[in-house]
ZANUZA-368003 format. One record per residue (C-alpha): residue number from 0; residue in one letter; x, y, z. Coordinates in nm, 3 decimals. Layout:
! ZANUZA-368003
[NUM,'A',[X,Y,Z]]
...
END
This chain:
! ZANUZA-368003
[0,'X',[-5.734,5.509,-13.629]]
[1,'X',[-5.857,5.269,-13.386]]
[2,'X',[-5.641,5.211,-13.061]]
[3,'X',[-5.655,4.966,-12.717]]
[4,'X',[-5.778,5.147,-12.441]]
[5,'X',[-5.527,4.980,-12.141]]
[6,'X',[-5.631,5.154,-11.811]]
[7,'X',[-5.378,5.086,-11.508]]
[8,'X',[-5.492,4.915,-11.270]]
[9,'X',[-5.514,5.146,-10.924]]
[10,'X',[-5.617,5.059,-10.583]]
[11,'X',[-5.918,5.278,-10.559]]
[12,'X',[-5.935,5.427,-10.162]]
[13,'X',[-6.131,5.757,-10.241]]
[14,'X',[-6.467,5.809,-10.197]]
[15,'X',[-6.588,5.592,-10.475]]
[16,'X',[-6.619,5.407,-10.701]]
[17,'X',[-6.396,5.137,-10.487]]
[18,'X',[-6.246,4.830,-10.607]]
[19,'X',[-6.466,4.518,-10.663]]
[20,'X',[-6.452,4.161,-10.626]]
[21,'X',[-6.365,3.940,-10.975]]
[22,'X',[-6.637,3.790,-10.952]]
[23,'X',[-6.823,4.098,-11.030]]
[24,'X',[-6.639,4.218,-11.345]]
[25,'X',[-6.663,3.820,-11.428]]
[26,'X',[-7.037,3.881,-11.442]]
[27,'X',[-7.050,4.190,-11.690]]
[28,'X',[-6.896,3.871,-11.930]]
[29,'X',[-7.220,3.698,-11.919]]
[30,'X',[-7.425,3.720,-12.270]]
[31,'X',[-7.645,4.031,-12.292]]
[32,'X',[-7.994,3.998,-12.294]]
[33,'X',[-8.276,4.249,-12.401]]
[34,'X',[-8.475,4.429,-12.129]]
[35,'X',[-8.815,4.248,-12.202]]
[36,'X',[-8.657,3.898,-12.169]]
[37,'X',[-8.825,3.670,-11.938]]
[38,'X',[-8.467,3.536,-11.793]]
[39,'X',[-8.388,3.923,-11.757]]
[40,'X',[-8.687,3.944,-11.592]]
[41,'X',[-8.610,3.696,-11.295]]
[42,'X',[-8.260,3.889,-11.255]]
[43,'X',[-8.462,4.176,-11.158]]
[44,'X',[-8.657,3.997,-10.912]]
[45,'X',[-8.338,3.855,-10.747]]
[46,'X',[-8.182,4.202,-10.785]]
[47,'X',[-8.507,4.279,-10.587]]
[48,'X',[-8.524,4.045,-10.331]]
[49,'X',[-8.164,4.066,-10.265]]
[50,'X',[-8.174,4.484,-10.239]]
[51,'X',[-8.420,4.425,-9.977]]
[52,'X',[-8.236,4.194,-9.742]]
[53,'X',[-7.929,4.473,-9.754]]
[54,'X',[-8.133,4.759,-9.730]]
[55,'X',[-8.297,4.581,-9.500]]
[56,'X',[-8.660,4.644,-9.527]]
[57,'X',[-8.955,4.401,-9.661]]
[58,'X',[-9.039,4.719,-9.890]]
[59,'X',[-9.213,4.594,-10.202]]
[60,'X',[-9.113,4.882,-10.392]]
[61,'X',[-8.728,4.837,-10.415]]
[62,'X',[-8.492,4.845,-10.685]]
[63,'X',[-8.285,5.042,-10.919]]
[64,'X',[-8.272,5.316,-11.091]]
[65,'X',[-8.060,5.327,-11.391]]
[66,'X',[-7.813,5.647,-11.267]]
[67,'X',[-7.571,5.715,-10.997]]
[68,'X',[-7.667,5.794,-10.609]]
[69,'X',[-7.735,6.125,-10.768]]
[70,'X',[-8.003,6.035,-10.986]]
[71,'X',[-8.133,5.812,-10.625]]
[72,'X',[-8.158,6.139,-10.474]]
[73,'X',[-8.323,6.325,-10.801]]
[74,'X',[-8.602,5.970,-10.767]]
[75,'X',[-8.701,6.044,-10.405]]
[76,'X',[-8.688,6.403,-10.389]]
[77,'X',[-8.909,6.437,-10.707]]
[78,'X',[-9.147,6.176,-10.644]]
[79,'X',[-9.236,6.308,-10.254]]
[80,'X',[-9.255,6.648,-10.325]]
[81,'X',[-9.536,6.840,-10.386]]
[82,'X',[-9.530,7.227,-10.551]]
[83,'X',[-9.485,7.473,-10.250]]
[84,'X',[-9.467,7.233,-10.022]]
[85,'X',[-9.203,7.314,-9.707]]
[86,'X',[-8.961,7.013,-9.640]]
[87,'X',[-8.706,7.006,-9.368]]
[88,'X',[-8.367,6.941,-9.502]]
[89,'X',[-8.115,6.858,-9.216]]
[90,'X',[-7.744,7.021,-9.365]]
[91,'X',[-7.415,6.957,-9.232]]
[92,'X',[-7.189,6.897,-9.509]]
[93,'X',[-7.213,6.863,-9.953]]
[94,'X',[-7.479,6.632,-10.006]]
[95,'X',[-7.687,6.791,-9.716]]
[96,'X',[-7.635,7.069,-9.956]]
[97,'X',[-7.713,6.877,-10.272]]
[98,'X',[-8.037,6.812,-10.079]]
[99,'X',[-8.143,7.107,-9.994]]
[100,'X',[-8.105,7.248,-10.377]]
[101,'X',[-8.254,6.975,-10.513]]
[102,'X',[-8.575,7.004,-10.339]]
[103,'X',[-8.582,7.366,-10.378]]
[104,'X',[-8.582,7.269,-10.771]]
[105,'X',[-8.847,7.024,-10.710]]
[106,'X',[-9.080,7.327,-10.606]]
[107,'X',[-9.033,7.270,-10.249]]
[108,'X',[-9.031,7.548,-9.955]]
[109,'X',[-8.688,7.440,-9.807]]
[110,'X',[-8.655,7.470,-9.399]]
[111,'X',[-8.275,7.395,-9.339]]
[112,'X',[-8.145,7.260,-9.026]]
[113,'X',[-7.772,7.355,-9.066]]
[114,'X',[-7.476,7.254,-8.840]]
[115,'X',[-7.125,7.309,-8.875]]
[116,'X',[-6.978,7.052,-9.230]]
[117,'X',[-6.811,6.680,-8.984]]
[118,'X',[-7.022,6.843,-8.656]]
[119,'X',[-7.307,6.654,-8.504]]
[120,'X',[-7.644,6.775,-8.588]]
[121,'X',[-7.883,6.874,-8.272]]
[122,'X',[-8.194,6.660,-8.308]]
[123,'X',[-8.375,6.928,-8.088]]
[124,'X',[-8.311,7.176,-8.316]]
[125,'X',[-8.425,6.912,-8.565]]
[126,'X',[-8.771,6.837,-8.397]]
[127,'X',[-8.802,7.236,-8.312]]
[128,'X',[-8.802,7.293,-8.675]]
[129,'X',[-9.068,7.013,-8.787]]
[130,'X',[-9.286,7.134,-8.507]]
[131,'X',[-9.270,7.494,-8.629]]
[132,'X',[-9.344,7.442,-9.002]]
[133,'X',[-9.622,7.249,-9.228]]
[134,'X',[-9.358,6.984,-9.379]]
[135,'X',[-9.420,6.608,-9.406]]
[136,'X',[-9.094,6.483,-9.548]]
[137,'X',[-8.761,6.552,-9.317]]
[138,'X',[-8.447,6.428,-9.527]]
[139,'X',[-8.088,6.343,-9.363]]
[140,'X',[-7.761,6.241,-9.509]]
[141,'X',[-7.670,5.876,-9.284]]
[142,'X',[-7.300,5.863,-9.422]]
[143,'X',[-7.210,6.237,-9.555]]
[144,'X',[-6.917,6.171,-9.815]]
[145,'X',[-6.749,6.503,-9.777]]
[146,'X',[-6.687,6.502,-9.419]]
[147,'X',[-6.699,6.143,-9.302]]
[148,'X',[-6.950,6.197,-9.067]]
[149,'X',[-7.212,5.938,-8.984]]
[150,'X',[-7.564,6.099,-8.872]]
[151,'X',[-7.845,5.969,-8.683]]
[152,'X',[-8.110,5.849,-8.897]]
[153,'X',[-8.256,5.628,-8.633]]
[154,'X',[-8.353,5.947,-8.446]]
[155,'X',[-8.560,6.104,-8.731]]
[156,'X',[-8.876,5.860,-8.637]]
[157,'X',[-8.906,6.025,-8.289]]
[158,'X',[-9.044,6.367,-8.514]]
[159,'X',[-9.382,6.089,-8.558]]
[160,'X',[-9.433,6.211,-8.198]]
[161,'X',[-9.543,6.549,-8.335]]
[162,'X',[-9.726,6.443,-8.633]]
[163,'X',[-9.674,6.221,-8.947]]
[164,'X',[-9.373,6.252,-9.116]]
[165,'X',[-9.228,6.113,-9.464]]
[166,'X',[-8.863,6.035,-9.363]]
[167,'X',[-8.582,5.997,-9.657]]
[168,'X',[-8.278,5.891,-9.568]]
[169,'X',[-7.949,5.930,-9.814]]
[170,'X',[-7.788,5.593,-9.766]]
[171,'X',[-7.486,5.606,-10.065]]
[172,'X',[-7.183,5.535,-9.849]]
[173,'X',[-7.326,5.324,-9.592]]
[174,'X',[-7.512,5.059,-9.762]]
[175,'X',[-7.308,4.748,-9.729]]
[176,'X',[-7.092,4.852,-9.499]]
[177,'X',[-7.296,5.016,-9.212]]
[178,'X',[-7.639,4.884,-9.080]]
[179,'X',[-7.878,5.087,-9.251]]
[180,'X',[-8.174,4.983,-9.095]]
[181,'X',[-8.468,5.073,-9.299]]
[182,'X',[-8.755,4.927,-9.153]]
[183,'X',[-8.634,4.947,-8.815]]
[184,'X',[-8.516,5.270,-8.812]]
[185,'X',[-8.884,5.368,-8.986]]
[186,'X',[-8.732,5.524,-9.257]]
[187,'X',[-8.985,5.524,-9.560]]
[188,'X',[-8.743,5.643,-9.845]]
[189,'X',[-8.357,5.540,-9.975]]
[190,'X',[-8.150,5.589,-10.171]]
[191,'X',[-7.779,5.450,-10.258]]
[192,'X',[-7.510,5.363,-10.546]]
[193,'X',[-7.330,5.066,-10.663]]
[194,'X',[-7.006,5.176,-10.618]]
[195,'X',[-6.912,5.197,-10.290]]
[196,'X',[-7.039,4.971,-10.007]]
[197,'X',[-7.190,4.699,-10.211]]
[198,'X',[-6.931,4.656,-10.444]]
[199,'X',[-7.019,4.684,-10.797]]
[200,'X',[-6.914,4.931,-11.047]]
[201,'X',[-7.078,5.261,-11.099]]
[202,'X',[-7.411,5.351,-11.291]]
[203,'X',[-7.682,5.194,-11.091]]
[204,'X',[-7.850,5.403,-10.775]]
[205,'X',[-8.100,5.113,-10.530]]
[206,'X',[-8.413,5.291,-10.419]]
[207,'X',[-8.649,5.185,-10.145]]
[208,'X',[-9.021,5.254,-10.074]]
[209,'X',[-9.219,5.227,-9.773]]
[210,'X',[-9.624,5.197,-9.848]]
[211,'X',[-9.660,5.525,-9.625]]
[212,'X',[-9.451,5.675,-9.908]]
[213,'X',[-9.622,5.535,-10.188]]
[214,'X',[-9.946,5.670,-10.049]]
[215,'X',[-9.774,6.010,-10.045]]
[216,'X',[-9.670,5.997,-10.391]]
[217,'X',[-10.041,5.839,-10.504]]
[218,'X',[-10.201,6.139,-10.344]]
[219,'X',[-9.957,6.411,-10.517]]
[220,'X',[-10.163,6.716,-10.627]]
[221,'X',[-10.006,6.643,-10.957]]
[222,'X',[-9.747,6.384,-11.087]]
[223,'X',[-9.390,6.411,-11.043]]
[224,'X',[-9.233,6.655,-11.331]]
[225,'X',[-8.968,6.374,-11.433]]
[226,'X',[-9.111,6.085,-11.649]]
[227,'X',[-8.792,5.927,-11.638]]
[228,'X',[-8.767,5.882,-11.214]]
[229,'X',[-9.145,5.862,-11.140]]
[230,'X',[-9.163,5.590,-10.915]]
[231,'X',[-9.509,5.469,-11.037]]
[232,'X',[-9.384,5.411,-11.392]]
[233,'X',[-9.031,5.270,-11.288]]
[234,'X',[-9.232,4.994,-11.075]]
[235,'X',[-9.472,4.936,-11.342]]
[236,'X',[-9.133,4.772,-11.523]]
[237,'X',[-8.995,4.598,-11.177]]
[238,'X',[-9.296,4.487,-11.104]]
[239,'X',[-9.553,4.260,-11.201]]
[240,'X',[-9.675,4.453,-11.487]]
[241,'X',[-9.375,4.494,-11.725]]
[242,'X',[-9.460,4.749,-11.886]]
[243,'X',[-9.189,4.907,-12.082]]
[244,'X',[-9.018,5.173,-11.993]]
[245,'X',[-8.680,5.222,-12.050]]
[246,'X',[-8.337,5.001,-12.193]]
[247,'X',[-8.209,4.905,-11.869]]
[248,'X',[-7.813,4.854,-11.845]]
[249,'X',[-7.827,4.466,-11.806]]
[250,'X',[-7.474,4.411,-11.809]]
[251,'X',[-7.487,4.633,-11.504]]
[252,'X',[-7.756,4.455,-11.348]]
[253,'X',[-7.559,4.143,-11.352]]
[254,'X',[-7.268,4.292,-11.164]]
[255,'X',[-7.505,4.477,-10.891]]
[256,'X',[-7.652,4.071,-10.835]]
[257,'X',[-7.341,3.943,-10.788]]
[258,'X',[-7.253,4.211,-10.556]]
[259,'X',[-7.549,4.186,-10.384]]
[260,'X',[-7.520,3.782,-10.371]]
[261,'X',[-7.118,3.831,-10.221]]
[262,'X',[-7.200,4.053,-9.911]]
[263,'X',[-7.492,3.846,-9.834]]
[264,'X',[-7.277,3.537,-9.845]]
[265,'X',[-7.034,3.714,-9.624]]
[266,'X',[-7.322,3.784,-9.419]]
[267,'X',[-7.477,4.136,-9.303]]
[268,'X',[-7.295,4.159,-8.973]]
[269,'X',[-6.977,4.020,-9.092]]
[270,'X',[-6.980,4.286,-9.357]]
[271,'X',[-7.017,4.520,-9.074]]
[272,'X',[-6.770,4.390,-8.820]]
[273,'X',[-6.512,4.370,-9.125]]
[274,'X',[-6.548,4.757,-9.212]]
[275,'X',[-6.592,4.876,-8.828]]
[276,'X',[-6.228,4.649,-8.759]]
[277,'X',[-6.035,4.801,-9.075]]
[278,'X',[-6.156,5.151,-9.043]]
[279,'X',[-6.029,5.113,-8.694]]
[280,'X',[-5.685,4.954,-8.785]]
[281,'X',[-5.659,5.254,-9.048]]
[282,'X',[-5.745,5.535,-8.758]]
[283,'X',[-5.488,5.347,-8.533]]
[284,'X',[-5.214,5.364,-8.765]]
[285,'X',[-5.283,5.783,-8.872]]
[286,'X',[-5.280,5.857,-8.525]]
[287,'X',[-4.960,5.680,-8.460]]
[288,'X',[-4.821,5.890,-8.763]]
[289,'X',[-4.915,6.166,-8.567]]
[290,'X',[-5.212,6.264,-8.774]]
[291,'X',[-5.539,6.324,-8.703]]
[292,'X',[-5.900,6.219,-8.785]]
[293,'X',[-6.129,6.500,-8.890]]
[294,'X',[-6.467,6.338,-8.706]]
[295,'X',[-6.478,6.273,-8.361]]
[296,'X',[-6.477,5.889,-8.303]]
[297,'X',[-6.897,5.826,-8.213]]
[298,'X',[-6.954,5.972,-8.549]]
[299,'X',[-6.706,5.866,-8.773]]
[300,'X',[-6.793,5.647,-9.045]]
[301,'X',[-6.594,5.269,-9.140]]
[302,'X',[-6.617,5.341,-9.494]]
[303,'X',[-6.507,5.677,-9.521]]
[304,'X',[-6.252,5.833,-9.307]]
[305,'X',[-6.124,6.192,-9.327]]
[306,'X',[-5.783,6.285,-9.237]]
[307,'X',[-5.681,6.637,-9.169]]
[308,'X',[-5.380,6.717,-9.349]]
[309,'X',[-5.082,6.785,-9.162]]
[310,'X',[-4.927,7.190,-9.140]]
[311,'X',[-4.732,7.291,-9.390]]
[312,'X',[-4.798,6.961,-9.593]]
[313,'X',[-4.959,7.022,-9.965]]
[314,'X',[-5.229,6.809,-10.006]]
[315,'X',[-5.249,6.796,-10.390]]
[316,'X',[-4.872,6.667,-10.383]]
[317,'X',[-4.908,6.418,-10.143]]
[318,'X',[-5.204,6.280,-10.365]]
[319,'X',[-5.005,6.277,-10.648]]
[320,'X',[-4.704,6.093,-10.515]]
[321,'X',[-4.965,5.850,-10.420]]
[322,'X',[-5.130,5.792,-10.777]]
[323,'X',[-4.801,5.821,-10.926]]
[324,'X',[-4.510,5.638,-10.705]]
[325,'X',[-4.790,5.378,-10.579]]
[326,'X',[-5.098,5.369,-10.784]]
[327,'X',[-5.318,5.471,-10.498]]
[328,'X',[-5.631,5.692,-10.542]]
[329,'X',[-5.705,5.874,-10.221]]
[330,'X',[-5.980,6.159,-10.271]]
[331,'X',[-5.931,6.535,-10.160]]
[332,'X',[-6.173,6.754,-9.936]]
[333,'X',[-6.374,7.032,-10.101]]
[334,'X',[-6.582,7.306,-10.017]]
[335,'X',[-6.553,7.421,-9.696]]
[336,'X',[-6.226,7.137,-9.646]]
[337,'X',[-6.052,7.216,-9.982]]
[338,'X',[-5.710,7.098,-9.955]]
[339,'X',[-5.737,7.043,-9.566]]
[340,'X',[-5.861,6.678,-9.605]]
[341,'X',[-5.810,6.339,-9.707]]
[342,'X',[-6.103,6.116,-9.787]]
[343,'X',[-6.002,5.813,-9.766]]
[344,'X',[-6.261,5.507,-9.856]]
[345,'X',[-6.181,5.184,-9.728]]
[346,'X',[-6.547,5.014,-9.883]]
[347,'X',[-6.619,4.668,-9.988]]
[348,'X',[-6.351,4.471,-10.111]]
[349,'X',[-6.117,4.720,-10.022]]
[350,'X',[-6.203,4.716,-9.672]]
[351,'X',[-5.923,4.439,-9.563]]
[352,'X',[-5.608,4.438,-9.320]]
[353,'X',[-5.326,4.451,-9.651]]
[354,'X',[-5.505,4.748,-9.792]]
[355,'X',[-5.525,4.951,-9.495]]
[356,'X',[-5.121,4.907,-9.448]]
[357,'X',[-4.984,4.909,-9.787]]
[358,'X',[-5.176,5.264,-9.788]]
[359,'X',[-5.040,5.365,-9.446]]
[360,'X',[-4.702,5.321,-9.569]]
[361,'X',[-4.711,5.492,-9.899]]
[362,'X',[-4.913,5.766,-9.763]]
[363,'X',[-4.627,5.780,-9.463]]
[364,'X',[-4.408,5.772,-9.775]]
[365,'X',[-4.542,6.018,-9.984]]
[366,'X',[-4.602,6.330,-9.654]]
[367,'X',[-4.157,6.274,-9.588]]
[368,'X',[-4.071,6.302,-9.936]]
[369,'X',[-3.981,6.650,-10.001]]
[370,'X',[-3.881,6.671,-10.354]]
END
């Protein structure tokens, strides 16, 4: 028997996928066209152009890989590493993890530079651990989703001073919302999602690739074990070539463009001024509940902020009142922060002044009520 699927309709403040502008969904509408079209074709290259301008970065290799921020990570991790290799992975909460397993599957010898998960790394542990080992590639989280900590990926370029390095910089919940940077912060690989900062739905991860890292990945000893992420096939479709090689998710496409075309109408600093002004409005209001922010305040990020959760409060309850009394999705720590967290994401269009208070006074609502 065939039934209506009829979803409610939440306000989405976890730590993604977020909310997105009508416009978007309004563009999934459009007719479908096959993946060798010639009209698909020039959505690509404005997909293109238009990743570059928010990555920032005149990268020629930049697009997107058809797969979460996940399979982002899988594209740049496989692609720069080399059997045996040592990389240095710089750890300090989940995905620092993530990337630190993942390029121990992709054959690599894995130097970790650990700090405490939502604690500052020290960059002279950092450099003291590229100077000691072999590694070329040094790979930081900038916006680290489980602890809402943002990390200094305009510091990693100082390591050049001791010899060349491949940086890779995890971008997923600070592109379109933070500055990112790429070219000016020298960072020669990227990686993000759709669903957070930019403002489309899920199912599409941007990459980014500097020619120093294209060289890398040229000179490999062997190629990449993935057929599906190499980078050398994937750009033989995006670029001028077209040479087959997957069905890409057009419908998706179309929403990332629109995306894309809505925060650079808003304009890059605007963007950032708007999530740096509600993020602040939200802190300002937990702390005058009382509350308090996980991160200390140079290092938090705009588009995800972590709330500890009060004594003697449960924080699966509280979460639940939320989704249930007020249709708000808020998202819950893990790891070393289960149940003594709130992520809260306050990214793209749900980065605005009614957001932020409706959610201050249901979740005000939802810690009193006792029953």
């Amino acid at each position: 028997m065939s039934r209506s699927f009829h979803p409610p309709q939440r306000i989405l403040l976890g730590p993604g996928p977020s909310n997105v502008e009508p416009r978007v969904l309004q563009a999934m509408l459009a007719p479908l066209l096959g993946h060798m079209d010639p009209v698909y074709f020039q959505c690509m290259d404005e997909i293109q152009d238009l990743l570059r301008s928010v990555f920032e970065t005149g990268n020629r290799v930049t697009f997107t890989v058809s797969g979460t921020g996940g399979a982002g990570m899988e594209t740049c991790l496989a692609n720069l590493i080399d059997e045996g290799e040592e990389v240095v992975v710089c750890v300090n909460g989940f995905f620092g993890e993530r990337m630190a397993e993942l390029a121990a599957r992709w054959g690599a010898t894995v130097i970790r530079v650990d700090s405490d998960w939502g604690q500052p790394f020290d960059m002279q542990k950092v450099r003291d651990a590229f100077r000691k080992s072999s590694a070329r590639v040094v790979t930081m989280v900038h916006a680290e989703t489980s602890t809402g900590m943002r990390n200094p990926i305009e510091e990693l370029k100082s390591l050049r001073d001791v010899r060349d390095a491949i940086l890779v910089a995890d971008t997923v919940t600070s592109l379109g919302a933070h500055p990112v940077g790429i070219d000016r912060n020298s960072i020669d690989a990227s990686y993000s999602c759709s669903q957070k900062g930019i403002g489309a739905p899920p199912g599409l991860a941007p990459v980014t690739f500097s020619e120093r890292a294209l060289e890398k990945i040229r000179n490999r000893k062997a190629p990449p074990r993935t057929w599906y992420l190499d980078v050398q096939l994937l750009n033989k479709y995006w670029g001028s070539d077209r040479a087959y090689h997957h069905t890409a998710p057009a419908l998706m496409n179309y929403a990332l463009r629109e995306a894309l075309c809505i925060i650079l109408e808003e304009g890059l600093e605007a963007r950032w001024q708007r999530h740096e002004r509600n993020s602040g409005t939200f802190v300002a209001g937990i702390e005058a509940m009382g509350l308090e922010m996980l991160v200390a305040p140079e290092y938090r990020l705009w588009s995800l902020n972590t709330v500890r959760v009060p004594d003697g409060v449960d924080d699966a309850r509280v979460r639940s009142r939320l989704l249930n009394s007020h249709n708000i999705e808020i998202g819950s720590g893990f790891g070393v922060f289960k149940g003594k967290i709130w992520r809260v994401g306050l990214m793209g269009a749900n980065s605005n002044q009614n957001t932020v208070l409706l959610l201050l006074a249901a979740l005000k609502s939802a810690i009193a009520t006792r029953a």
